[in-house]
C-alpha positions in Angstrom: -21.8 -23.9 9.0 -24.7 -21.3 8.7 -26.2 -20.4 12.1 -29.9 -19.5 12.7 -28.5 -16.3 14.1 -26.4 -15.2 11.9 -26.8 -12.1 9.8 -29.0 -10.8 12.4 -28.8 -7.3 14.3 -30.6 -6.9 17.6 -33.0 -10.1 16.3 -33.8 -8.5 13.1 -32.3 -9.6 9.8 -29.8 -7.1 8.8 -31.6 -6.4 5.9 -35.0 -5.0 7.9 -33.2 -3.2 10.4 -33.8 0.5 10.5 -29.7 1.6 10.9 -30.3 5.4 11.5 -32.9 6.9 13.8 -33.7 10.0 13.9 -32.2 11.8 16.9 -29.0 10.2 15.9 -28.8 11.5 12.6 -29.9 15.0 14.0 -26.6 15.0 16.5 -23.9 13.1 15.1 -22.0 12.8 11.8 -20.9 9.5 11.0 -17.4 8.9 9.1 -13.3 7.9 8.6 -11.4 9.0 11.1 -8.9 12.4 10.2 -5.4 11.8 10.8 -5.7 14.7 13.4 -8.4 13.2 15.4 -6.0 10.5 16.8 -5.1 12.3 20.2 -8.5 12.6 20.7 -9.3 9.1 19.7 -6.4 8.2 22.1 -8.0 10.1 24.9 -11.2 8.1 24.6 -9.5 5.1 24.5 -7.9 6.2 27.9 -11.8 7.2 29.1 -13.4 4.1 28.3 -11.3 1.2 29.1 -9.1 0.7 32.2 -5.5 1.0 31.8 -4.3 -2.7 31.4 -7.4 -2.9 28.6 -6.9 0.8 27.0 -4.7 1.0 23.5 -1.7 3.2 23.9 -1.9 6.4 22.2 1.3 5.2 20.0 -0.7 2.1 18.6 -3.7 4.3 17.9 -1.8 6.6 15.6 -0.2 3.5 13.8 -3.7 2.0 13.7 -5.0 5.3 12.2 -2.1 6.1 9.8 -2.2 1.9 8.4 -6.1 2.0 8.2 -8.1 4.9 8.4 -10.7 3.4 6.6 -11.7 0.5 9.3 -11.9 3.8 12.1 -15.6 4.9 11.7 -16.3 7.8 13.9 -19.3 9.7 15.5 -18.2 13.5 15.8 -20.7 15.2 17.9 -22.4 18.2 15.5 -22.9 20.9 17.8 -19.1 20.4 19.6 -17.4 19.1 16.0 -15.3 16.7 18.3 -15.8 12.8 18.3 -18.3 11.3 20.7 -17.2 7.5 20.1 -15.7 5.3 17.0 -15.2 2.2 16.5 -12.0 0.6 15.0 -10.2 -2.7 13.3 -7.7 -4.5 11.3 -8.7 -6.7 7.9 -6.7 -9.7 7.8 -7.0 -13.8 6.5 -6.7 -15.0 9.8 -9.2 -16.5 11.5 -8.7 -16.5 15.3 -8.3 -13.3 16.9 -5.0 -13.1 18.6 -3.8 -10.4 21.5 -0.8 -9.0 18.4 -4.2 -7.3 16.5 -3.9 -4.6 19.3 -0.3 -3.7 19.2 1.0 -4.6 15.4 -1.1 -2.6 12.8 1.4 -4.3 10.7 -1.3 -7.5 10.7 -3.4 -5.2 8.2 -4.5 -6.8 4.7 -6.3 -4.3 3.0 -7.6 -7.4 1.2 -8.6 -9.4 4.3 -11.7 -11.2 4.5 -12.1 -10.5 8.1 -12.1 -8.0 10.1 -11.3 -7.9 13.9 -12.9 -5.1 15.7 -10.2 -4.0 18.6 -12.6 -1.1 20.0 -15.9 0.4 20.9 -15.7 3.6 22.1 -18.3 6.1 23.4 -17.8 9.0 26.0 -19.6 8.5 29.4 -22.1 11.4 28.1 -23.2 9.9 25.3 -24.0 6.4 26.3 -27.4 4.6 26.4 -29.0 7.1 23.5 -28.0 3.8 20.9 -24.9 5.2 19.6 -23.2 2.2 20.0 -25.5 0.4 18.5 -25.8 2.6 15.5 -21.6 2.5 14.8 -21.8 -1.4 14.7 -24.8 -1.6 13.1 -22.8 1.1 9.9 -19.4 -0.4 10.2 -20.7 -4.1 9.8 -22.6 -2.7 7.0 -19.4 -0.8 5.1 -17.4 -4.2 6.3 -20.2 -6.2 3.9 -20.0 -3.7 1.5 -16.2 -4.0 1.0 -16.9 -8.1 0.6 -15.4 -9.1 3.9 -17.3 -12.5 5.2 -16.5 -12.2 8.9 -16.3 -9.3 11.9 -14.4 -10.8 15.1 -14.5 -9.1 18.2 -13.5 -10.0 22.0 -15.4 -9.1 25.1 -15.9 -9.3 28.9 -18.3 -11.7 29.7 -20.3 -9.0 31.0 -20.7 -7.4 27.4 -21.8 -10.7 25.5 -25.0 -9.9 25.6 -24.6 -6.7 24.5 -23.1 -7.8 21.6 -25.7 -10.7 20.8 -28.5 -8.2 20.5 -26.6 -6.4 18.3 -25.8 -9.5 15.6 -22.7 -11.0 17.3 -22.5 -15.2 18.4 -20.5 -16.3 20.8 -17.8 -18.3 20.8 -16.7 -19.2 23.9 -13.4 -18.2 25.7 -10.8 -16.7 23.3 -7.3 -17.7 23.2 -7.0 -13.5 23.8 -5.3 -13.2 26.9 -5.1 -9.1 26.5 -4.8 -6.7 30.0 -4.7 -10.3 31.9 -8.6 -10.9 31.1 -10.4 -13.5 30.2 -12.0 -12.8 27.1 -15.1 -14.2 24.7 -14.6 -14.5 21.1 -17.3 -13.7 19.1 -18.3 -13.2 15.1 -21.2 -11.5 12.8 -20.4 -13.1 9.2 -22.0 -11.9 6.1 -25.5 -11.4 6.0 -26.4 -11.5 2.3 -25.5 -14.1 0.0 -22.4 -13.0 -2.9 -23.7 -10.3 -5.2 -26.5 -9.2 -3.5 -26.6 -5.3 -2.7 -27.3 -4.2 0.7 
């Protein structure tokens, strides 16, 4: 079923929003992860989510060396080291499940969905719309590569966060990860089969 609200980011139609501001563009570099970028992506990890929450630095290098591709990274211009990413796992499945985190094993390159297992931006570079702008590229390059669906989970806290920038909620998610309760949410494609972004 097509919702009112779907292909929309931060109540604009995909389509009409303005991904890349200026200032933005001016301070960070936007790309793939480098295999030798995954302590530091590890350490961020650690920085922006408590413990029980964080990914171990073991499953971020086995996310990184499965599927570079689904890391998309902000690297900081002026310091050359990342300032935030995001991350995920294509697959067929259709719920998101706790084993995403911990088995990079789930990855199907061929997957028509993708479940997004982390935001990540350094204390110091918050609330400039950084988060905002990874989202708003990696749902693009998701369409792109003709995936129909982005999953993600969230404290309820963040749900709103996440609305403004495309997502629908769910509900609770069966996601039991770090001994939280979660919300499942989704973004599905915006433009209809064979039409270019």
């Amino acid at each position: 079923m097509r919702l009112a609200t779907q292909g929309l980011l931060g109540g604009k139609p995909m389509a009409e929003h303005h991904i890349s501001n200026k200032i933005i563009l001016e301070n960070f570099e936007f790309r793939t992860i480098k295999p030798e970028e995954a302590e530091q992506a590890a350490a961020i990890e650690q920085i922006c989510f408590p413990p029980n929450e964080a990914c171990s630095k073991q499953h971020m290098e086995e996310r990184i060396a499965k599927a570079p591709e689904l890391f998309l990274v902000a690297v900081d211009k002026k310091t050359g080291r990342l300032a935030g990413f995001l991350n995920g796992l294509s697959t067929n499945e259709e719920s998101f499940r706790d084993e995403f985190f911990t088995n990079a094993q789930l990855y199907n390159p061929e997957g028509k969905t993708t479940m997004l297992l982390g935001l990540d931006v350094l204390p110091k570079y918050r609330n400039r719309g950084l988060a905002r702008e990874l989202v708003a590229r990696y749902l693009r390059s998701e369409w792109e590569k003709g995936r129909q669906k982005v999953l993600l989970t969230c404290l309820r806290s963040k749900v709103e966060m996440y609305e403004k920038m495309g997502f629908v909620d769910l509900g609770i998610a069966d996601s039991a990860w770090g001994g939280e309760e979660w919300h499942e949410m989704y973004a599905i494609t915006p433009l209809p089969k064979g039409v270019k972004a």
